[in-house]
BABA-207472 format. One record per residue: residue number from 1; y, z, x of N, C-alpha, C in turn. Coordinates in pm, 1 decimal. Last residue first. Example, Ala and Ser with C-alpha at 12.3 -4.5 7.8 and 13.67 -1.06 7.14 Angstrom:
<marvexs>
  num      n.c2      n.c3      n.c1     ca.c2     ca.c3     ca.c1      c.c2      c.c3      c.c1
    2    -225.0     708.0    1285.0    -106.0     714.0    1367.0       3.0     787.0    1290.0
    1    -569.0     780.0    1319.0    -450.0     780.0    1230.0    -330.0     780.0    1320.0
</marvexs>
This chain:
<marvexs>
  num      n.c2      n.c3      n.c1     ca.c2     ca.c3     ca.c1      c.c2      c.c3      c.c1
   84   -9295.1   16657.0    3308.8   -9230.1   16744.4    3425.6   -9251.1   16891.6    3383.2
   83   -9428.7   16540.9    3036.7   -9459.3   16478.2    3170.8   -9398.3   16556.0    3337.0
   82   -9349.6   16672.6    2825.3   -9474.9   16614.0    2840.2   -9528.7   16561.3    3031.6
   81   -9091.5   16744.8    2866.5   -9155.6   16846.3    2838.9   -9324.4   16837.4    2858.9
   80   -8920.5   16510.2    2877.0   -8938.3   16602.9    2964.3   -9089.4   16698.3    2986.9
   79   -9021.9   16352.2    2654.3   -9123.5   16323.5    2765.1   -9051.4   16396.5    2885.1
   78   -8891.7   16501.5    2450.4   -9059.7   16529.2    2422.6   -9135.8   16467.4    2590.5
   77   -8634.8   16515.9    2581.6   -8691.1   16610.0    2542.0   -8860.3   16644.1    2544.8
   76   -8613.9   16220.6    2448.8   -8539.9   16280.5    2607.0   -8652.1   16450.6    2640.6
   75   -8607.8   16242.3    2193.1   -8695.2   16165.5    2289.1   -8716.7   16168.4    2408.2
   74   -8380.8   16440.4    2165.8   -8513.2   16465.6    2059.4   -8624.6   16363.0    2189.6
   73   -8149.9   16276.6    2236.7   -8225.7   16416.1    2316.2   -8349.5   16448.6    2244.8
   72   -8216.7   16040.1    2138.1   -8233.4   16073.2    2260.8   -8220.7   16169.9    2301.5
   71   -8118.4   16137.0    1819.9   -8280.3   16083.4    1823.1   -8261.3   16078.2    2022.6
   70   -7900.2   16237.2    1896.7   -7950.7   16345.9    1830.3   -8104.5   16284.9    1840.0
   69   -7705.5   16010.8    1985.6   -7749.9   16082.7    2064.2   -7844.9   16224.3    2018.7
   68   -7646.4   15763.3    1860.7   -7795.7   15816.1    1843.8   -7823.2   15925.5    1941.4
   67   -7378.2   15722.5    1940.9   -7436.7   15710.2    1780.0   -7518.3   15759.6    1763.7
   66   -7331.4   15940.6    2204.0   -7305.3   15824.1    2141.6   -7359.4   15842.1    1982.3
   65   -7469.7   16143.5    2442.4   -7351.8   16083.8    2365.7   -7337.3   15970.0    2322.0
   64   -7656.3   16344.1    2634.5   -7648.7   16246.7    2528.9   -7528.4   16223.5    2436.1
   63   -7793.2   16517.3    2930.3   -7656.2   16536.9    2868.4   -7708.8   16368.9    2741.7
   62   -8027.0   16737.2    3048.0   -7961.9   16570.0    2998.2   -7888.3   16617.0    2904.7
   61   -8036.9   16903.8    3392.5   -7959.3   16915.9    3241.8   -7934.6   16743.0    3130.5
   60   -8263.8   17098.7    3526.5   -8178.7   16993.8    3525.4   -8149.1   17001.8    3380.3
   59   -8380.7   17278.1    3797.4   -8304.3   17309.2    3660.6   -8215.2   17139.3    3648.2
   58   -8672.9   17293.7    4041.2   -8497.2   17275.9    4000.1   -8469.6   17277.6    3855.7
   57   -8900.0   17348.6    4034.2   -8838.8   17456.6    4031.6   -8672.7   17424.2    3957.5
   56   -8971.1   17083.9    4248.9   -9061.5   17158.6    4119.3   -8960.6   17267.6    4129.0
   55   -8683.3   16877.7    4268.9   -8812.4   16919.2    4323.4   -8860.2   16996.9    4176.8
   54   -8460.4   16539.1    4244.9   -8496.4   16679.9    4219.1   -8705.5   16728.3    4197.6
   53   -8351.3   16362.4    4359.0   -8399.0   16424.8    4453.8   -8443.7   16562.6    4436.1
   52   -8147.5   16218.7    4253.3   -8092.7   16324.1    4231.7   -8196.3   16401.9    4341.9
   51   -8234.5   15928.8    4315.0   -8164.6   15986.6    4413.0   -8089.6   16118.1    4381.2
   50   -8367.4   15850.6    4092.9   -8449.9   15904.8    4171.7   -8408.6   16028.2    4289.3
   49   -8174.7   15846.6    3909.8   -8283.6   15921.1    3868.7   -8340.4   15997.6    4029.8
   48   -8103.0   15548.8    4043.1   -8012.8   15695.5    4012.0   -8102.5   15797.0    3995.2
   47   -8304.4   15401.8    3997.3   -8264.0   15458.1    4117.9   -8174.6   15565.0    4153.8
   46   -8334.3   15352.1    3752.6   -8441.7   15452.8    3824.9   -8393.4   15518.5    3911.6
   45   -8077.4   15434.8    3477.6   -8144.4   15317.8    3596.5   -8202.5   15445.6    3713.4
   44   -8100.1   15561.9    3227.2   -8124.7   15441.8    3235.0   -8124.0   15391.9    3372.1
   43   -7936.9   15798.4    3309.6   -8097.1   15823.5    3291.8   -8144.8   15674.8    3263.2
   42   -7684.2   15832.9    3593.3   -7758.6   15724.9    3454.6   -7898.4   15755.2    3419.2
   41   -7692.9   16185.0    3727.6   -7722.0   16028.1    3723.7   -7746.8   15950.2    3612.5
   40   -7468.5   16361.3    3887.9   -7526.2   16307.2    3755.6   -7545.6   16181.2    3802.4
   39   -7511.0   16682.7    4091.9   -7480.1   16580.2    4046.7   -7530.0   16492.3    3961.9
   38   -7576.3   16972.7    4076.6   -7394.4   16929.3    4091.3   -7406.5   16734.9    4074.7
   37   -7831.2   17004.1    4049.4   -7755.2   16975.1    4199.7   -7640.1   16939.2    4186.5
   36   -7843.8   16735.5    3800.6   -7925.4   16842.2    3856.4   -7827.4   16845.2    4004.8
   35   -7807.6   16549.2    3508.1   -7778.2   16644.9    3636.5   -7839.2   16746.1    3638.4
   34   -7901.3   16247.8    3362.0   -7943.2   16347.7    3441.1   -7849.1   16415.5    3459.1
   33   -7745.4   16080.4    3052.9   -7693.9   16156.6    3194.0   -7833.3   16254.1    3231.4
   32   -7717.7   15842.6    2835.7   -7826.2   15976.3    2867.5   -7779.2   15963.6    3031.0
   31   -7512.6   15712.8    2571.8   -7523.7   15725.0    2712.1   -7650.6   15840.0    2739.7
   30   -7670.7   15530.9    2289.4   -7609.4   15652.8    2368.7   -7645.0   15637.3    2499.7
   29   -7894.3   15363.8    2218.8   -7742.3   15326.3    2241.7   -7657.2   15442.9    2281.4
   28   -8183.7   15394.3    2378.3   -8116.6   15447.3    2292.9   -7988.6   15364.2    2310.8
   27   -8408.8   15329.0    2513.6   -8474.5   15271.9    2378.0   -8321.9   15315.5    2306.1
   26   -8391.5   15422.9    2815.4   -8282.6   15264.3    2737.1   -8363.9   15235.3    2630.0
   25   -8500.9   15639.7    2812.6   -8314.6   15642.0    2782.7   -8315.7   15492.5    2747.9
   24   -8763.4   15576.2    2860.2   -8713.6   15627.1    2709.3   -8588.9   15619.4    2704.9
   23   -8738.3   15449.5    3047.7   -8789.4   15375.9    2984.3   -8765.8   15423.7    2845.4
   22   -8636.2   15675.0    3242.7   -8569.7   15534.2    3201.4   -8603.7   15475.0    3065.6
   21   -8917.4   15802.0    3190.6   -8766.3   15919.9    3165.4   -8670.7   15741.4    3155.2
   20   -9092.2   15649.5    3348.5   -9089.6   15734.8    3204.3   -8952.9   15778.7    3135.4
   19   -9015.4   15685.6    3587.3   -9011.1   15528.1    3526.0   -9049.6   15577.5    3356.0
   18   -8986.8   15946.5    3646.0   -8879.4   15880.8    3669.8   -8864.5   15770.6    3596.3
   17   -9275.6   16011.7    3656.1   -9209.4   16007.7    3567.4   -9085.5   15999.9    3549.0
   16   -9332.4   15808.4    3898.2   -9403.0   15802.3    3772.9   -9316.2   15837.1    3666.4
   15   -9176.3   15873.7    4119.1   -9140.0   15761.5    4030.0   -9230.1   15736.1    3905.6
   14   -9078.6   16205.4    4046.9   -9123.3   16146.8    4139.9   -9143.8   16003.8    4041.3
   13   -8972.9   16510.7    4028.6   -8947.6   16389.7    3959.8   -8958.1   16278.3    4081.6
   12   -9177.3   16736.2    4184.6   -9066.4   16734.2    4135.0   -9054.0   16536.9    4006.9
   11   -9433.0   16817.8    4220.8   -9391.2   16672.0    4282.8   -9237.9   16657.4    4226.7
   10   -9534.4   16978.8    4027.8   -9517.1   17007.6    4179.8   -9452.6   16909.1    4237.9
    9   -9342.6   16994.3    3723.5   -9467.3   16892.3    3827.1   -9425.8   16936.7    3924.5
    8   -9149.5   17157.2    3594.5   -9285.2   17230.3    3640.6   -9391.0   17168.8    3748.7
    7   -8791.3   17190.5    3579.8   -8941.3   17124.1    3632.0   -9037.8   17178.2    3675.8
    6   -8648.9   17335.1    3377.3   -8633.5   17344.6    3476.9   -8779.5   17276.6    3511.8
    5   -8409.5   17192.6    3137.2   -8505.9   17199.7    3140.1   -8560.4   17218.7    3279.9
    4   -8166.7   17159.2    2899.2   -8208.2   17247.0    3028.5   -8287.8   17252.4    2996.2
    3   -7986.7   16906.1    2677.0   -8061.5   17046.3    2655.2   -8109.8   17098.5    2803.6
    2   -7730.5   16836.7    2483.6   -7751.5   16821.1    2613.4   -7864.9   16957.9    2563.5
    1   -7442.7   16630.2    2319.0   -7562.8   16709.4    2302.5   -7632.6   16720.8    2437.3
</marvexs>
């Protein structure tokens, strides 16, 4: 499952909501993938997150697989949408 979402915070994904976006992927047992820029990061660890290096404008994509991947894009989703 996977949904596109292109960033509105001027600050692109910066560690506020970087530490947001983790904090919701590891409530899940599914994998949660960033990509943005041709490349993917663990949505569970920050530093990945961080080093996608994505700005206000970019297009990114979470990808979700596993048992619960229908409740993490649903959660994945509400604090895209709330916080970038």
């Amino acid at each position: 499952m996977k949904f596109e979402y292109v960033i509105k915070d001027s600050l692109g994904i910066h560690a506020r909501p970087a530490g947001l976006l983790v904090a919701e992927a590891k409530k899940y047992k599914s994998s949660v993938m960033i990509e943005a820029k041709g490349k993917k990061a663990d949505a569970k660890r920050i530093f990945a997150v961080m080093s996608l290096g994505v700005k206000c404008g970019d297009a990114i994509t979470v990808l979700c697989e596993g048992e619960d991947a229908e409740a993490a894009i649903a959660g994945m989703k509400a604090v895209v949408e709330a916080n970038l």
